[in-house]
C-alpha positions in Angstrom: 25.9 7.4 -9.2 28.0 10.5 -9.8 28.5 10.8 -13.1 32.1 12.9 -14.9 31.0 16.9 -16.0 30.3 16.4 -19.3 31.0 20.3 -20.0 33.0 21.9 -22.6 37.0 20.7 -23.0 39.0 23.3 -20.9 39.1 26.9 -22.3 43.0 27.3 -22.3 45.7 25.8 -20.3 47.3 27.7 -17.4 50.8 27.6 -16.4 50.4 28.3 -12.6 51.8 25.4 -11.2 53.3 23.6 -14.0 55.3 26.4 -15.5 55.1 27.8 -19.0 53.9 25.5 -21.7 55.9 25.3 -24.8 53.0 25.9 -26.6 49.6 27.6 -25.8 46.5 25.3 -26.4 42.9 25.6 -26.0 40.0 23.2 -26.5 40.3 19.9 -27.9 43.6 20.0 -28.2 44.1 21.2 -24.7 41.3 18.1 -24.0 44.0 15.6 -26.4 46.7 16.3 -24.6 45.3 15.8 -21.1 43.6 12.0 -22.0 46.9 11.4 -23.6 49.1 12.1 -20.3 45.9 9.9 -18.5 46.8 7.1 -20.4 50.8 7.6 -19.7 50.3 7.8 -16.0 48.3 4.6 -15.7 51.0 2.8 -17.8 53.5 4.1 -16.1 52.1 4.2 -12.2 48.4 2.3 -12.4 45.3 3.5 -10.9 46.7 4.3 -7.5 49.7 5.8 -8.1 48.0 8.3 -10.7 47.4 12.1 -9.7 45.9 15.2 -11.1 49.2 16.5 -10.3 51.1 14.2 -12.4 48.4 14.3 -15.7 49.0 18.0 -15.5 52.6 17.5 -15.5 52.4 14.7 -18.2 50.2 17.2 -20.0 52.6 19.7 -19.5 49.4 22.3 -18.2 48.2 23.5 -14.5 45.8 21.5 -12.4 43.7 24.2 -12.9 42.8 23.6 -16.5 41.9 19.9 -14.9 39.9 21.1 -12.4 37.9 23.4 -14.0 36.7 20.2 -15.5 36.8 17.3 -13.7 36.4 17.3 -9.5 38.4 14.1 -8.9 40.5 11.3 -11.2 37.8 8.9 -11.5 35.8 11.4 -13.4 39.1 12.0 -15.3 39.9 8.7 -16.2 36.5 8.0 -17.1 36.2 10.4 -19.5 39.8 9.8 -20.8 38.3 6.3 -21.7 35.1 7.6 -23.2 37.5 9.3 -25.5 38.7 6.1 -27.1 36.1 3.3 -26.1 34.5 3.1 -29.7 30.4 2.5 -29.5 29.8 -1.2 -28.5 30.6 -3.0 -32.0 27.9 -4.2 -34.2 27.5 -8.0 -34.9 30.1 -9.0 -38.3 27.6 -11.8 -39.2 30.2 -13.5 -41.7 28.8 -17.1 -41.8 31.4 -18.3 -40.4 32.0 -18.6 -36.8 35.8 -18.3 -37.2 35.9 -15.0 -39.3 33.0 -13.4 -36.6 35.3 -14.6 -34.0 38.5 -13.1 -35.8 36.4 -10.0 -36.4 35.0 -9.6 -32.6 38.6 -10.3 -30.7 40.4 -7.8 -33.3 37.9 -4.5 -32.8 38.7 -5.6 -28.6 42.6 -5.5 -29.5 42.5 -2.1 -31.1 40.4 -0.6 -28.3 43.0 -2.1 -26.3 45.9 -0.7 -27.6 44.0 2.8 -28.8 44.1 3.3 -24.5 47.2 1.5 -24.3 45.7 -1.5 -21.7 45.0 1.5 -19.2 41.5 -0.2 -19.4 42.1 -3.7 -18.1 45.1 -2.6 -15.6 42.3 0.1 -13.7 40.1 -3.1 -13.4 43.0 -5.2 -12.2 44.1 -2.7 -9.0 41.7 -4.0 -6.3 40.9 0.0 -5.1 37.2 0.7 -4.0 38.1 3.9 -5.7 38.3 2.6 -9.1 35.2 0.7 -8.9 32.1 2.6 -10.7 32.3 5.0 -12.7 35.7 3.8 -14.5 34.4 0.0 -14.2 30.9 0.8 -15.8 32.4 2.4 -18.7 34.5 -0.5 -19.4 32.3 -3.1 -19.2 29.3 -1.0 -21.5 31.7 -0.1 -23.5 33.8 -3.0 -24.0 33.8 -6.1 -22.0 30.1 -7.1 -22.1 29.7 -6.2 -25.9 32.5 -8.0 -26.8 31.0 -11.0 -24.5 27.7 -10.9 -25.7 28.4 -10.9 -29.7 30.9 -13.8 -29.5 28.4 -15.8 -27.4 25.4 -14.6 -30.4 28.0 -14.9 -32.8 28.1 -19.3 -31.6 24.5 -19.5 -30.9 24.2 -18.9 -34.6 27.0 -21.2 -35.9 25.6 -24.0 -33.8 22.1 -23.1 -35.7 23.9 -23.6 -38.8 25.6 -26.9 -37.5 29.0 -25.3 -37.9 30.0 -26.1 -34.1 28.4 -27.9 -31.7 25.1 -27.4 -29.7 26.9 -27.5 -26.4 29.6 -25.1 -27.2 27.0 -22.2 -27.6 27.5 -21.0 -24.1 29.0 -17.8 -22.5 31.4 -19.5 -20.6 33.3 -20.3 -23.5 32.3 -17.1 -25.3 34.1 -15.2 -22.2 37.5 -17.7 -23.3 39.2 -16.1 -25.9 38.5 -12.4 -24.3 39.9 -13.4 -20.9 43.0 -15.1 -22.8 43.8 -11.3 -24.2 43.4 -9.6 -20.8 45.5 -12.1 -19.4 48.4 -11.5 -22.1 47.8 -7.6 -22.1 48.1 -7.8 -18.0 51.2 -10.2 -18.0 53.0 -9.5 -20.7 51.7 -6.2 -22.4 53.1 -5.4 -25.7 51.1 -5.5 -29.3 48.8 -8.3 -30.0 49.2 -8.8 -33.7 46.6 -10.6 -36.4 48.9 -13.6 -36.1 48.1 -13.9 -32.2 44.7 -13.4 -32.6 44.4 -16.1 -35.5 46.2 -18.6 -33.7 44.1 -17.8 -30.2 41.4 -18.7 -33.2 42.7 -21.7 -34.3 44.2 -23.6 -31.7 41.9 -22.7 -28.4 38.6 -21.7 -29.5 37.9 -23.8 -32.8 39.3 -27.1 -31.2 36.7 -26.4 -28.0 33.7 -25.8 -30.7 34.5 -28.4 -33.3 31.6 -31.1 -33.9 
């Protein structure tokens, strides 16, 4: 599998084709300012409508400080989500499977909104381009992480007895994490501590409930 240059952040911007920057920036900077016009783009146009042309616009830089980096958009994007993916999340191990549950779906919403959904609407577009490198860093990153500590995360409250045996499956571990793609696809806008609470309370603890 290819994999994105993992060189150096661009040396310095270039104004050949995008016209003179307002101000000059080099490195990580440069690099911030790039990821953030990644993340614009796929708001604004999706997967397939996004171009080098139009990050370097967004960024307000040349292609040239994008292609010193990265060959094609996938690499881009996939790095651009690298950025702001945390590390797979550690398991909260509260004692109590609705604060683990609260804990897991929040660290997904603030990854979500730290890359602005771009995540979940490149995995929507059905494009054979997007699938691989952008898909693989999702799903390591976010999607099977989050998966696999809510279904540990009821395997251990059905040890205690705190929910029952049968509802320590992944099928209903995957339940509350496809209800937040689903809102983030359909509706988009923030997903607050009250949303996630009542996703808690009145889909997930009534399907785990003794």
């Amino acid at each position: 599998m290819t994999r994105a240059n993992s060189g150096p952040p661009p040396d310095t911007e270039t104004s050949a084709d995008a016209g003179p920057p307002a101000t000059r920036r080099r490195g990580g900077d440069l690099e911030a300012a790039i990821f953030d016009a990644v993340f614009a783009q796929l708001e604004a146009v999706g997967y397939r409508g996004l171009t080098m042309e139009g990050v370097a616009a967004g960024a307000r830089t040349g292609k040239a400080a994008l292609y010193r980096r990265w060959r094609s958009k996938n690499e881009l994007i996939t790095d651009a989500l690298k950025h702001v993916l945390p590390e797979p999340p550690t398991p909260p191990a509260t004692g109590s499977v609705r604060e683990d549950m609260l804990r897991i779906l929040r660290c997904m919403r603030d990854t979500l909104h730290a890359c602005r959904g771009a995540a979940f609407r490149v995995l929507k577009e059905d494009s054979e381009e997007g699938v691989g490198l952008v898909h693989e860093v999702v799903r390591d990153r976010l999607s099977k992480p989050v998966r696999d500590l809510l279904y540990e995360a009821l395997r251990e409250a059905a040890a205690r007895g705190e929910i029952r045996p049968a509802a320590a499956t992944r099928q209903i571990a995957n339940v509350g994490p496809a209800v937040m793609v689903y809102r983030n696809l359909t509706e988009g806008g923030p997903i607050t501590d009250d949303d996630l609470a009542s996703l808690v309370d009145e889909v997930l603890m009534p399907i785990v409930r003794p």
